[in-house]
N, C-alpha and C positions, 0 to 999 in steps of 0.2 A: 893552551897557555893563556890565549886572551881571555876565555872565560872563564877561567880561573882568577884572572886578574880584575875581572868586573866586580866578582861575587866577594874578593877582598875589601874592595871601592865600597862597595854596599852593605858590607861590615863595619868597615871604619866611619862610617858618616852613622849609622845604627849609634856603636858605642858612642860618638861625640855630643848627640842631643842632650839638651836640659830635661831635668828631671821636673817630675812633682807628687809629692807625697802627700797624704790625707791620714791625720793620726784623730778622725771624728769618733769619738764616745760612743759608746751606745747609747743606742734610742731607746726611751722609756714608750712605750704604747697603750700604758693606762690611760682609759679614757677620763675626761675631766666635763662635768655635769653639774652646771648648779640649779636646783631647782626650790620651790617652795614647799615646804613639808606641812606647812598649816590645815585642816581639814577643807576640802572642798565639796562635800557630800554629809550628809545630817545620817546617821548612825544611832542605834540605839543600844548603848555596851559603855561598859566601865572604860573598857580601853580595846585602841587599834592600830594596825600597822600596813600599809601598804609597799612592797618592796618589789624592785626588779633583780628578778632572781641572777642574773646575768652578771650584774655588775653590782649587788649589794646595794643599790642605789637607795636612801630609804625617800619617796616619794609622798608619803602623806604617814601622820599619828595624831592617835590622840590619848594621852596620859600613856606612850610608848614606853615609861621608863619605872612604870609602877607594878608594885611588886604584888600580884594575884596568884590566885588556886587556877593551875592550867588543866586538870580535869583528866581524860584521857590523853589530851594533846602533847599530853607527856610521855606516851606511847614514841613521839616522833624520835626521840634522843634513844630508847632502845631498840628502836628499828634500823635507827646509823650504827649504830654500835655493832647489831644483826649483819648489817649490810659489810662491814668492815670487817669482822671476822670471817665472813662468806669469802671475800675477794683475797685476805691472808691466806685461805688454805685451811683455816681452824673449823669452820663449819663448812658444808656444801648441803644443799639443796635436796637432794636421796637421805641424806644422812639420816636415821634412825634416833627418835628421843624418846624414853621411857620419864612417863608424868611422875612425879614427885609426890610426896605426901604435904606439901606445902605448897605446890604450884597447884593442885586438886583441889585446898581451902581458898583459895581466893574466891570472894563475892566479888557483887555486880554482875556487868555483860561479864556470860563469860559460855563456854559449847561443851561445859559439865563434863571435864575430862574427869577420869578414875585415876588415882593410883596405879601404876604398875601399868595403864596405856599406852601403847608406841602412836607417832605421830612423828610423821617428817621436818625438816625443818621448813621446807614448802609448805604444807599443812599447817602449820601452825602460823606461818606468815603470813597465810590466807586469813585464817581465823580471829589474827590481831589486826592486821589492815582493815579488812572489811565490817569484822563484827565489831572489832575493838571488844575481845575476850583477855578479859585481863589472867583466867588461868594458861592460857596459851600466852600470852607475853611473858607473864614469868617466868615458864620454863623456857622461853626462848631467852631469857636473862640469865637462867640457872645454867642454861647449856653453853653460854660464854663465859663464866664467871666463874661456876661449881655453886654458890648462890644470891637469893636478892641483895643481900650488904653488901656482899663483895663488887657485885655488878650496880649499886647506886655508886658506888667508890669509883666506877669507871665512868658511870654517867657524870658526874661533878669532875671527875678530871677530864673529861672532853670537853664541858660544856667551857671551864676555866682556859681550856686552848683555842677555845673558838671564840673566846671573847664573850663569853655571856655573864656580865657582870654582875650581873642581878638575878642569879639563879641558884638553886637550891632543892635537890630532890634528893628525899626519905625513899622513894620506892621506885619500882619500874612502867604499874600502872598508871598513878596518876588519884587511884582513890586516896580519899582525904578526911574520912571520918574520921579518926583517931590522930591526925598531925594538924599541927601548926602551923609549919613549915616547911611544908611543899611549896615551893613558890617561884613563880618567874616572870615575865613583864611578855610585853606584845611583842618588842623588839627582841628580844633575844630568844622569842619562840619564832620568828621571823627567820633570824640568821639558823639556826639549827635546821628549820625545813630548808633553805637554800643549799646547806649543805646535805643533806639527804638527797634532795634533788639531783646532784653530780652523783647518784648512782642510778645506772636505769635500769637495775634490774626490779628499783621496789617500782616504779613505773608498771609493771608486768601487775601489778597488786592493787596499786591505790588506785586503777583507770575499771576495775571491774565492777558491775554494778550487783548481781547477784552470781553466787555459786554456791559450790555444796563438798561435804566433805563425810567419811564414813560410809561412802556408794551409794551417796545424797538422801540419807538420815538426815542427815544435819545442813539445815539449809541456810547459806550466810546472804542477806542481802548490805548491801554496804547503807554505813552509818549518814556517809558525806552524798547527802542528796543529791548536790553539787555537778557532781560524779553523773546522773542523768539528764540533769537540766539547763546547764552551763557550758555553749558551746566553746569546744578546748578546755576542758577542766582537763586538770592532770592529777588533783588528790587534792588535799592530802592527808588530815585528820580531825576527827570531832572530839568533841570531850563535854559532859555533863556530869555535874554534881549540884547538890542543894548549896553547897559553899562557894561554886567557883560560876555557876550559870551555865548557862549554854554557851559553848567556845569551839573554836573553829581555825584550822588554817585551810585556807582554799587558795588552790594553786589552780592558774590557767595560761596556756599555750597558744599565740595569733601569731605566723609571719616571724618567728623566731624571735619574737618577744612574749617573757613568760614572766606574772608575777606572783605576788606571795599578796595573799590577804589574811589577819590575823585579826580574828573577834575573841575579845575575852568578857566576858562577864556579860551576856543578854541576857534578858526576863526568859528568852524562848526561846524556842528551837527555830521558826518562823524568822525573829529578829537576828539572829547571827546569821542566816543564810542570806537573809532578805541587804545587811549590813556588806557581807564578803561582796556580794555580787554589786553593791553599788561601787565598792573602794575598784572590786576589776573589770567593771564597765569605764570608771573613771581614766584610771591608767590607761586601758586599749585605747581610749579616744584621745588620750593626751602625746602619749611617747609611741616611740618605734625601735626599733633595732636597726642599724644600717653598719653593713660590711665595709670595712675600708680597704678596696679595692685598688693595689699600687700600679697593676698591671697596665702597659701603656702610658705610661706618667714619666720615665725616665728615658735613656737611650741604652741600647741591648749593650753593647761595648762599648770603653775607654781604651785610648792609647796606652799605651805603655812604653816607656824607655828603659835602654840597657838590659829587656829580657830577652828569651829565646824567641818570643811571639812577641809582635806588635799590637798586639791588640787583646785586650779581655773580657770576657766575657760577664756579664752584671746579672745577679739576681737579689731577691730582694725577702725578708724577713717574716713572717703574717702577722700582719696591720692587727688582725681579730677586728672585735663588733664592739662599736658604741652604742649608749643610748642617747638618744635625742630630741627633740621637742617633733612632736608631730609635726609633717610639713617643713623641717627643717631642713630636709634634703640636697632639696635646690639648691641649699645656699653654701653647702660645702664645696670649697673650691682646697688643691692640691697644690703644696711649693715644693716643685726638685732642687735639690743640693746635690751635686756629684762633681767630683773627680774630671777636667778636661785629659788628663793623663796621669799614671801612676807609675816609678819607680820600681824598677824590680829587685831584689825578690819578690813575690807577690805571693801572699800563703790562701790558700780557700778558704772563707768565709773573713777574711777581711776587709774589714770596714773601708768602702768610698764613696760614701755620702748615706743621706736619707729622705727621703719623702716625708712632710708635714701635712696633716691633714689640719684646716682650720674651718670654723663658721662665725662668721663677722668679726672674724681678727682673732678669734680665740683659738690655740688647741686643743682640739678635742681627741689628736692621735698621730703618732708617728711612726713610723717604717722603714726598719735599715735597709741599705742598699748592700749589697756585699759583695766579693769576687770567688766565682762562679768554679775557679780554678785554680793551680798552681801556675806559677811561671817562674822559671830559675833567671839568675842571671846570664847575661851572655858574658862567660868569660873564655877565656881561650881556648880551653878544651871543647866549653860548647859552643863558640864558634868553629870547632875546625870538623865536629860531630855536623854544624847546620851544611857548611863548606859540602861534605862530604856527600851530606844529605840530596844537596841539591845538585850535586855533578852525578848523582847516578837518578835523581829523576830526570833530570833530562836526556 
C-alpha cells in the first residue's frame, strides 16, 4: 500500500507541471547565395553560361539571354525527354526499335541506319550521346512520340515547364539548314542540362570516351573532347553547324560541386572547348559545396509535461548542400532554437525548434528539429496502465 501511494504522489506532481508548447513553422532550407554574374574570364563565343548544377545558381554570362541556333545541343531536351520516358515505364533499355523511313533520311552526324533496322534503345542512346547521330535521335524521338512533330510538341511543352523562356525548337536534332527558328539562348540550354543531370542513368553515356555498336562495325568516339581531357568532366553535349558555331555544354564534377558550362556561337571547335574549360576552371577555384551538418548542434531530448514519458526524444530534418564562396567555411557558425519542454500530446514529426545555419550574419540554411516520437497524454487510464506498469516491474 505504501508503494502504491508513492507512485500516486508522483503521478500527481507529473500532472501539475506547467506546460510549454512550440507551434514553430517550418523551416525553409533553400540555400540563399549572392554572387557576381559579370564575366570574369575572356571567352571567344556569341554567348555563355556558367551554372552550379546543384542549386541553379547562375554564376557568370555573357549575352545569357540571347536567342541563337543551339546546333546539336539540342540533342540535350530529347535525351530528358528519352530519360523520362525510360523511368515512366514507356521505354526500357532492351527494348527493341525498328528505323523509320524518316529517321534513315536524316543528314549530318548520323551511324547510316536502314530502314526496317532494329536497334535498342541503349544503342541508340549510345549512338546520339556519343556520336551525336541525329538518325538515332530521331528515332529515339519517334519512339516516344510515334513522330518528330509530335515529339517537338513535347520538347516546347517541357522546355515551357522548366522555365526556358527563350526557346523554340522545330526538330529533335538540332540541324538548322532549312529553319529559322530553332533557337534558344545559354541560359536556358543551362537549365535543361541541369535537369538532365538529375538522371544518372544518361551519366552511364555522356562520361564514355569511345565505343562501338553493330559487334564494333560502327565505331563511336564521343563528340565532347571534354570527356578525355577535363579532370571530372561528366558530359554533356556538342553541337556544330555553319549557322549556330561551334557550341557546347560541359559539365564537370570536384568534391560534390558540379557545374554547367555553356558555349554558343565559337569560330571553332578549339575556342568552345578551350572557352568551357575556362568558365569551369573558374567556378572550381571560386565555390564549393558544403553539407549543412545539424548533427551535435542541438540536445538528444526535451521535457515534456502531462505525457506518459518525460522526456523526448529530438531529430532533425536534412539541412542538404549549399553553395558558397570558396574558403567560406570557416566562417559558418550554427544557432539552436528548441523547445526547453513540450506539452503533451506530442505527435512524431512535430515541430520543436530548428537550427540556423548563418555566414556573417546571413542565412544561408535551416534545419527542422522534430519529435522523434509519439507521446500520449497522461490521463487516467494511462496513468493507472503507468501505475500498473510499474508495480509489476518491480
Amino acid at each position: 500500500m505504501k508503494k502504491l501511494l508513492s507512485v500516486l504522489s508522483v503521478l500527481l506532481i507529473v500532472l501539475s507541471l506547467c506546460s510549454f508548447s512550440v507551434n514553430a513553422e517550418n523551416v525553409n532550407s533553400e540555400a540563399i547565395l549572392t554572387v557576381n554574374t559579370e564575366m570574369q574570364v575572356e571567352v571567344n563565343a556569341k554567348a555563355c553560361v556558367l551554372m552550379d548544377a546543384n542549386t541553379g545558381t547562375l554564376l557568370m554570362g555573357f549575352n545569357e539571354n540571347e536567342k541563337l541556333y543551339p546546333a546539336s545541343v539540342t540533342k540535350i531536351m530529347t535525351l530528358l525527354l528519352v530519360c523520362e520516358a525510360i523511368e515512366s515505364g514507356k521505354l526500357t533499355l532492351e527494348m527493341e526499335i525498328t528505323c523509320s523511313e524518316s529517321a534513315a533520311a536524316k543528314g549530318g552526324s548520323q551511324i547510316w541506319l536502314e530502314p526496317g533496322e532494329v536497334m535498342t534503345v541503349h544503342e541508340l542512346l549510345k549512338a546520339t550521346v556519343i556520336y551525336s547521330a541525329n538518325d538515332a535521335c530521331c528515332l529515339l524521338g519517334e519512339s516516344v512520340a510515334g513522330d518528330e512533330i509530335a515529339f517537338c510538341e513535347l520538347m516546347n511543352k517541357r522546355a515551357k515547364e522548366l522555365g526556358m523562356n527563350n526557346t523554340h525548337f522545330v526538330n529533335c536534332t538540332g540541324l538548322d539548314d532549312d529553319v529559322d527558328d530553332h533557337k534558344t539562348t545559354a541560359f536556358d540550354i543551362a537549365i535543361m542540362s541541369r535537369e538532365l543531370l538529375k538522371h544518372e542513368l544518361i551519366r552511364n553515356y555522356t562520361t564514355i570516351w569511345m565505343d562501338s555498336l553493330r559487334n564494333g562495325e560502327t565505331q563511336l568516339v564521343n563528340t565532347n573532347k571534354i570527356i578525355r581531357t577535363y579532370p571530372g568532366a561528366t558530359g554533356l553535349k556538342t553541337g556544330t553547324t555553319s549557322k549556330a558555331g561551334c557550341c557546347v555544354s560541359a559539365t564537370a564534377e570536384r568534391d560534390g560541386l558540379e557545374l554547367i558550362a555553356v558555349i554558343l556561337g565559337a569560330d571553332n571547335s578549339k575556342d568552345r572547348f578551350s572557352a568551357a574549360q575556362k568558365l569551369l576552371d573558374w567556378g572550381f577555384a571560386n565555390y564549393e559545396i558544403y553539407s549543412l551538418n545539424p548533427e551535435n548542434t542541438y540536445p538528444g531530448s526535451i521535457k515534456v509535461t502531462h505525457g506518459v514519458k518525460q522526456e523526448l526524444n529530438v531529430t532533425h530534418s536534412e539541412a542538404g548542400e549549399v553553395l558558397i564562396n570558396k574558403g567560406a567555411a570557416d566562417r559558418i557558425v550554427s544557432e539552436v532554437e528548441i523547445a526547453e519542454e513540450i506539452e503533451a500530446p506530442v505527435t512524431k514529426g512535430q515541430n520543436v525548434g530548428y537550427v540556423t545555419f548563418k555566414v556573417d550574419g546571413d542565412i544561408i540554411g535551416k534545419c527542422e528539429l522534430t519529435a522523434d516520437e509519439n507521446i500520449e497524454n497522461m490521463t487516467f487510464k494511462n496513468a493507472i496502465k503507468a501505475i500498473f506498469s510499474s508495480l509489476k516491474n518491480n
